[in-house]
N, C-alpha and C positions, 0 to 999 in steps of 0.2 A: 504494500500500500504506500511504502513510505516514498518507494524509488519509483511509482506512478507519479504522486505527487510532484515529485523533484522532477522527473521529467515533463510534466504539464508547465513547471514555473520555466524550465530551460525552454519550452517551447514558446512559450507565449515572450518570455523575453528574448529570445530568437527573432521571432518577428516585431516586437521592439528596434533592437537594434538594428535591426535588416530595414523597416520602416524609415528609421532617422537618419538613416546612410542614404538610403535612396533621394528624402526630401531634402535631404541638406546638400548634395552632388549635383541635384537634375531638378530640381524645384522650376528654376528660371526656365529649363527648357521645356517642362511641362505648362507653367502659366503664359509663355509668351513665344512666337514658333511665326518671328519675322519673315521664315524661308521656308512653304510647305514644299516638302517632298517634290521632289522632281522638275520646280519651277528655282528661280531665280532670287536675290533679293533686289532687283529692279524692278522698277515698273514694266508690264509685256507692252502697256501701253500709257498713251495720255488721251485728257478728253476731247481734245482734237479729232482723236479718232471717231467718237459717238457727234460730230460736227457740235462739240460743246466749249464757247466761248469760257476759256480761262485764265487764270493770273498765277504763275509761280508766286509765289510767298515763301523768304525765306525770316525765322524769327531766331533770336537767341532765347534761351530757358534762362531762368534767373540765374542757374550756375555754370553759366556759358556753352551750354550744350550747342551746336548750330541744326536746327531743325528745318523740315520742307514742309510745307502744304502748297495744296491746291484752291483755290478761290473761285469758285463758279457762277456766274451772276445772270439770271434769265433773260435781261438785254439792260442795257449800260445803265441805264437810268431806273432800274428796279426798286422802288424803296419796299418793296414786303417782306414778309418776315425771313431773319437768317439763320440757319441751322447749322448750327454746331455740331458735326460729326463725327465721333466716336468709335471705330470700326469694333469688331471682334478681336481675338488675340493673335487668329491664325491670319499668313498673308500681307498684303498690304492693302492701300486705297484706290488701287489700279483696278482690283478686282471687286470692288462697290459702284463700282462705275456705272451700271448696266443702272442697277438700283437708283443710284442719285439724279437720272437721265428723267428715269418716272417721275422721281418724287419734283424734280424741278416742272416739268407739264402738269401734274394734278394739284402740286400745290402754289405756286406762281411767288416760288422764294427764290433766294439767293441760296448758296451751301459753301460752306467751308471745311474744306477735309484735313485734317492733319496726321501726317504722319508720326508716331509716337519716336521717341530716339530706340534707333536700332530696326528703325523700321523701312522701308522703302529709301528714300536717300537723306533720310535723316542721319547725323552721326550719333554716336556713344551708343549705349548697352542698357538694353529695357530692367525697368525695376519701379515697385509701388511709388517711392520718392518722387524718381525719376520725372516717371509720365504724370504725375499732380502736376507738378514744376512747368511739363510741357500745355498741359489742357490750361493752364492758366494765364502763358504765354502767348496763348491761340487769343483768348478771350481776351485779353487786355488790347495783342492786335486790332479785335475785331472794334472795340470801343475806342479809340484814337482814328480809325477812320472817321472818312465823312463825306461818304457815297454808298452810305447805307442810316436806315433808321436802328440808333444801337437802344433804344427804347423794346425792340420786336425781337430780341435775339432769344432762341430756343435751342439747347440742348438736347442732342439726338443722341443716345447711346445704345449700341445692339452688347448684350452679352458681357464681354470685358468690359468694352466702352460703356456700356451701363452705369457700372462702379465707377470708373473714371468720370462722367459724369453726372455722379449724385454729389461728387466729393465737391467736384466744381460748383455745382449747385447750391449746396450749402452753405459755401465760403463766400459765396457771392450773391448775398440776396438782392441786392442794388442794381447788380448788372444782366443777372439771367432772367429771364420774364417766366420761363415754362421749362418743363424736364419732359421728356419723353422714354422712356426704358420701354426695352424689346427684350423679351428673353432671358433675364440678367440675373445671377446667383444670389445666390443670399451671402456670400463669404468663399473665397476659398479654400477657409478649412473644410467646409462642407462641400463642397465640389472634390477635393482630396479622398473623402471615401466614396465617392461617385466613381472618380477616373481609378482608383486603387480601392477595389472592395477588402482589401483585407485591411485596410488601414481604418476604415471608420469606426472599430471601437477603439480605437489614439487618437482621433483628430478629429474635431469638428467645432459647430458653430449652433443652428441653430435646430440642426436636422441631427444632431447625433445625442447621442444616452451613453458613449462611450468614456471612458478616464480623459481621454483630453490631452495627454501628457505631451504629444509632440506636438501642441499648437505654438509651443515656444521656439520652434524651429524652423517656423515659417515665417519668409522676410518679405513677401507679399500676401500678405493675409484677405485685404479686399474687403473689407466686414461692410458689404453694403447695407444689411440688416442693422446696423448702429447709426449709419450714414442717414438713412431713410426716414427716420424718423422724427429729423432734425430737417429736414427740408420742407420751408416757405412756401414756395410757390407752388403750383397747380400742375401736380404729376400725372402722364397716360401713361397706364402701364397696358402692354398689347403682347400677349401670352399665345405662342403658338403650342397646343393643345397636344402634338405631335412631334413634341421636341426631345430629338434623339440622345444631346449632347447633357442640358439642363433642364434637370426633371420640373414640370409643370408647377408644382410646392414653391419650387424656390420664388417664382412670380405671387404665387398668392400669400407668402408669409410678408414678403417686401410690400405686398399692397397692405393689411394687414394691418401691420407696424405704423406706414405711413396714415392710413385711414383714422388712427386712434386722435390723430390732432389737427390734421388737414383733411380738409372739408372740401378742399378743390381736385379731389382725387377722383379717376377714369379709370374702371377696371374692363378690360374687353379680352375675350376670349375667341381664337380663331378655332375650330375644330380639328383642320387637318393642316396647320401651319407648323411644318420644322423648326431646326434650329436656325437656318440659313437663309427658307424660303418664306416666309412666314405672309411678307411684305408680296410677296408673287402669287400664292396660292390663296392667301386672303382677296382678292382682286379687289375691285372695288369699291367692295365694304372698309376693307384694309386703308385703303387712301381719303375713304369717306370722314371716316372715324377719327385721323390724324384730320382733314381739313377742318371739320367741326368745333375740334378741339382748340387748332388755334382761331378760329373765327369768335371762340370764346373768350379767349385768354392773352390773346395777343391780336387785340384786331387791329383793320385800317384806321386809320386818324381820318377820320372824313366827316359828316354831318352827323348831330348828336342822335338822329333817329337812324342810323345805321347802328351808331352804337348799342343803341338800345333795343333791336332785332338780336344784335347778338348774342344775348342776356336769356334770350328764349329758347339757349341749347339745353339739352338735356340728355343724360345716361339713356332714357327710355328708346332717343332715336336711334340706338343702335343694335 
């Protein structure tokens, strides 16, 4: 009995150990994956090719990082709303392209992409710190123009960009009007025993029951579920139902959390929306649902009885 026991404790600290080896080695290149398999870390293309008028933008991060975006503007003189884009972890913003094409036709914005460092021709080497430093760099950019209304600016986050833009969000209640999250985690220490099932009784956030013990080893933790609940302004959170990578939960704990103090919160559910597709397969409910939102939230500056039509959206329309 005694040497079962002793063997259950070498095993389980086995995987222990085995666990904290692996997060502590390969963490980075599990949360952030600049270069998927078998493509490049360049752009394959620019928006030139989808015939989409654009502006390089280059910014420095506050600790000298030199970073790229994209700047896309639906024709020169656009004052509607600007969306601040967020991609996923994997890839770069060459391959949201297709996506940002639509959303500039259905919703009649401006977009801003940026690349995170370490990402497309961004320099230095992705990390939680890191890309705060970059999403806030973008924003400050986008607020020092003045060929656009920086009154209307909206934060657009899929997934990683989600967390990256709650964080932005919160810090900035002055400057961001509206959040938007697609698909986006609750943490990822809780995503850790998603991508590694053996790890979820060590790690987690807000989805685990487990000891917790290596959450001290993770140096992007993401804890959008702390983020969330601290955010002002008027969040749409838009949950593809059929999400392969981030299990459905993690959108409805973040909405959740957020609902408990803000009142300007949008929960919509797509049925057969991926992690990827969400924005495609949802057709155009998907783009309805986003246009309503800002017609709420961020609307035109025009006559006070337009204003006041826009006051008349509601959850129910969707």
């Amino acid at each position: 009995m005694v040497s079962y026991v002793n063997a259950l404790l070498y095993g389980v600290g086995g995987i222990v150990v085995a666990g904290m080896a692996l997060l502590v080695a390969f963490q980075e290149r599990l949360v952030y994956v600049p270069v998927v398999p078998g493509l490049t870390k360049s752009y394959p293309f620019t928006p030139s090719r989808l015939r989409l008028p654009y502006e390089d933008v280059w910014l420095r991060s506050s600790d000298g990082v030199r970073l790229h975006a994209w700047f896309i503007k639906l024709f020169p003189e656009c004052r509607g709303p600007t969306i601040l884009f967020f991609q996923e972890n994997a890839g770069n913003i060459a391959h949201r392209l297709e996506m940002v094409r639509i959303m500039l036709q259905k919703l009649h914005c401006n977009v801003f992409m940026l690349s995170y460092r370490g990402y497309g021709a961004s320099d230095g080497y992705p990390s939680q710190h890191g890309i705060t430093l970059d999403a806030q760099a973008a924003l400050d950019h986008l607020h020092a123009r003045t060929d656009i209304d920086t009154s209307r600016i909206v934060v657009f986050g899929r997934s990683l960009g989600g967390a990256v833009g709650a964080v932005l969000t919160k810090k900035n209640p002055n400057k961001v009007a509206a959040l938007i999250l697609e698909n986006t985690f609750t943490s990822i220490l809780d995503m850790a025993g998603v991508l590694l099932p053996f790890l979820k009784w060590f790690i987690g956030k807000s989805t685990s029951k487990g000891l917790k013990i290596l959450n001290i080893v993770v140096r992007s933790p993401w804890n959008t579920i702390d983020v969330i609940g601290q955010v002002e302004q008027p969040i749409l959170f838009l949950s593809g139902l059929q999400d392969e990578m981030v299990p459905p939960l993690h959108m409805q704990l973040l909405y959740a959390k957020a609902a408990t103090h803000n009142r300007q919160c949008v929960f919509v559910e797509f049925p057969t929306g991926m992690h990827m597709d969400t924005w495609l397969s949802g057709g155009d409910r998907y783009w309805r649902t986003v246009q309503l939102f800002l017609e709420q939230h961020v609307p035109e500056k025009k006559e006070e009885n337009q204003s006041s039509q826009n006051e008349n959206f509601s959850v129910d329309r969707f």
